[in-house]
C-alpha positions in Angstrom: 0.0 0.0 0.0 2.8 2.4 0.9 4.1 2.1 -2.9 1.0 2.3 -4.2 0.7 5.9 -2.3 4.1 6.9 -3.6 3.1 6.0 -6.9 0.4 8.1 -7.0 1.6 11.3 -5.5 4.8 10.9 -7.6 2.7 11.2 -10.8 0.0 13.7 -9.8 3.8 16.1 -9.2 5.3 14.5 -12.3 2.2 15.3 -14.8 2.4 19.1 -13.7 6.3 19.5 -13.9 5.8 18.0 -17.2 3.0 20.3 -18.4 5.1 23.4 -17.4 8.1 22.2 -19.3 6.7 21.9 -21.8 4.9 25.4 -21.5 8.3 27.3 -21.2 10.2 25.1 -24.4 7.1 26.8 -26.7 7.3 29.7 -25.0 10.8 30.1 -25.3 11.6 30.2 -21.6 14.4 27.9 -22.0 16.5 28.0 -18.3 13.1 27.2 -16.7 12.2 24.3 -19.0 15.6 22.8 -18.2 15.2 23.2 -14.5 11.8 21.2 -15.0 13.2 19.3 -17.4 15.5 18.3 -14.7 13.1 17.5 -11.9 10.2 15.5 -14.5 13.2 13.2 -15.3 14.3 12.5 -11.8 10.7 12.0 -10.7 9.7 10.0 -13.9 12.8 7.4 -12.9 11.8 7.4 -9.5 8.1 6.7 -9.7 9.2 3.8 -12.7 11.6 2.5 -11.1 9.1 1.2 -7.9 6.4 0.5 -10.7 9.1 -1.5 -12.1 10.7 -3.4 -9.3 9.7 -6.6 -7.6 6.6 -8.2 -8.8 5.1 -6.6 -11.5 1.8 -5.3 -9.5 -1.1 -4.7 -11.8 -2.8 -2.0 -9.0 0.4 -0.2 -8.8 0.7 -0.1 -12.8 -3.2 1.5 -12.8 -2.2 4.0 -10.4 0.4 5.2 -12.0 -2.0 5.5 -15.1 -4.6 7.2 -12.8 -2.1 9.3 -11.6 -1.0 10.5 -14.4 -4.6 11.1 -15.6 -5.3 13.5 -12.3 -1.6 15.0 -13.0 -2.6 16.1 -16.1 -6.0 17.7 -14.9 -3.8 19.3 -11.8 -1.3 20.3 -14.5 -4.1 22.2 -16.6 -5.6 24.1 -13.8 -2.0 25.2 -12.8 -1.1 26.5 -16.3 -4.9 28.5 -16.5 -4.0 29.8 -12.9 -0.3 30.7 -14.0 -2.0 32.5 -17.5 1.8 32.8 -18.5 2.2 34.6 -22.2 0.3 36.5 -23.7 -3.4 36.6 -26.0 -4.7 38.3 -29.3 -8.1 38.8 -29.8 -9.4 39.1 -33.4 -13.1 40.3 -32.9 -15.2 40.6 -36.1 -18.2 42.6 -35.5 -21.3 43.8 -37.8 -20.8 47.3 -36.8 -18.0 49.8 -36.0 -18.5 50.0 -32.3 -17.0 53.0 -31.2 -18.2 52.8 -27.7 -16.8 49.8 -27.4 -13.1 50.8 -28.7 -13.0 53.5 -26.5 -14.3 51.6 -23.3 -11.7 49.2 -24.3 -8.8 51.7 -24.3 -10.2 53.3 -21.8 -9.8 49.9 -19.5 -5.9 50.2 -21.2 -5.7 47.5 -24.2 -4.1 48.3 -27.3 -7.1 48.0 -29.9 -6.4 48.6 -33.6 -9.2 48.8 -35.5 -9.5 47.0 -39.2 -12.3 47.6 -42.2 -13.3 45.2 -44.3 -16.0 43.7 -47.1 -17.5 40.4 -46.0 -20.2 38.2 -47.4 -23.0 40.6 -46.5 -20.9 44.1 -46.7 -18.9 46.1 -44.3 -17.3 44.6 -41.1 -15.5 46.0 -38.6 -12.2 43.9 -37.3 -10.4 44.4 -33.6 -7.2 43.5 -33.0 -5.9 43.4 -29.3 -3.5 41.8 -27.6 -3.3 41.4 -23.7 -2.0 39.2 -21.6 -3.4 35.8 -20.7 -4.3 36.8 -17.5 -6.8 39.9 -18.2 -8.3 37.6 -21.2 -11.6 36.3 -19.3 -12.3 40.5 -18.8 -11.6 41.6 -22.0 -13.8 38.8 -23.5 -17.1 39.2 -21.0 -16.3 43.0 -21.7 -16.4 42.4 -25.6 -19.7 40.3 -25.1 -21.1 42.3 -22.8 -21.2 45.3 -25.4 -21.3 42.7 -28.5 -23.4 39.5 -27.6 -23.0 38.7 -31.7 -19.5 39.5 -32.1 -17.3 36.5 -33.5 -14.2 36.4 -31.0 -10.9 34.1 -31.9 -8.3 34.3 -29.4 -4.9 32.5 -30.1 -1.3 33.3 -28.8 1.1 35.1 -30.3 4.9 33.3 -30.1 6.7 36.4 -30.6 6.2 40.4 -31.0 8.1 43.5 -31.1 7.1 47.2 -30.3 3.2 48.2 -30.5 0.9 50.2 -27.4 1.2 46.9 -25.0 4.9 46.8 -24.5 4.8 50.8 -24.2 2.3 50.6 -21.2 4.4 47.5 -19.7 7.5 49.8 -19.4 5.6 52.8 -18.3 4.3 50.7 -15.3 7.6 49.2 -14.6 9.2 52.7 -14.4 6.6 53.8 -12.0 
């Protein structure tokens, strides 16, 4: 039973350490992936290695499964806690909003502002980014004002210049 326990909490810390390494390789974050890196391979050989040893246990090899299933569910809500990186809205409306904008960069987000011809005429395109952790507001605030607005979020890898990394230096110089 004590194995079995080990097991278990070995994998529900492996699965995590694992989801953040891999969050900071694609995000470029390269000395903390390799300290994680570090750790999911000294706690992957561990957990294995009592999986591994002595009779081969069916119950110790499902909860090592099972706890790698609740690592990766603890691992998710850690990463959407963390909100590490940053977000770009593209938001296509049917009208130009100009309420909206301005209550938008009023609240401090960059928004540029596009115009274009769709199937049915004239649209009206935002562009913001933010970062992942004001992305739940800036969304309920976009469909509070816009309940019919078509909203795709995705994260950028890399950018350079633009209103966002002016405000992040002016509140870091403060």
């Amino acid at each position: 039973m004590y194995d079995i326990m080990r097991i278990f909490l070995l994998q529900i810390v492996l699965v995590p350490i694992l989801s953040l390494r891999i969050i900071f390789v694609v995000k470029n974050v390269i000395f903390l992936a390799t300290i994680f890196g570090f750790l999911e391979a000294l706690i992957y050989v561990f957990g294995l290695s009592i999986v591994l040893s002595g009779d081969q246990n069916i119950a110790e090899m499902l909860v090592y499964a099972f706890g790698f299933g609740i690592g990766i569910y603890i691992g998710g809500l850690v990463e959407d806690k963390l909100s590490i990186g940053y977000t770009t809205l593209t938001v296509n409306l049917i009208n130009k909003n100009t309420e909206l904008v301005e209550k938008l960069r009023n609240e401090g987000f960059g928004v540029t502002v596009f115009e274009g011809t769709g199937m049915d005429g004239i649209r009206y395109q935002l562009q913001i980014l933010t970062s992942r952790s004001l992305e739940e507001k800036l969304m309920e605030m976009i469909e509070h004002d816009e309940p019919h607005a078509f909203i795709i979020s995705y994260e950028p890898r890399k950018f350079k210049g633009g209103y966002l990394l002016k405000a992040m230096k002016k509140k870091l110089k403060k």
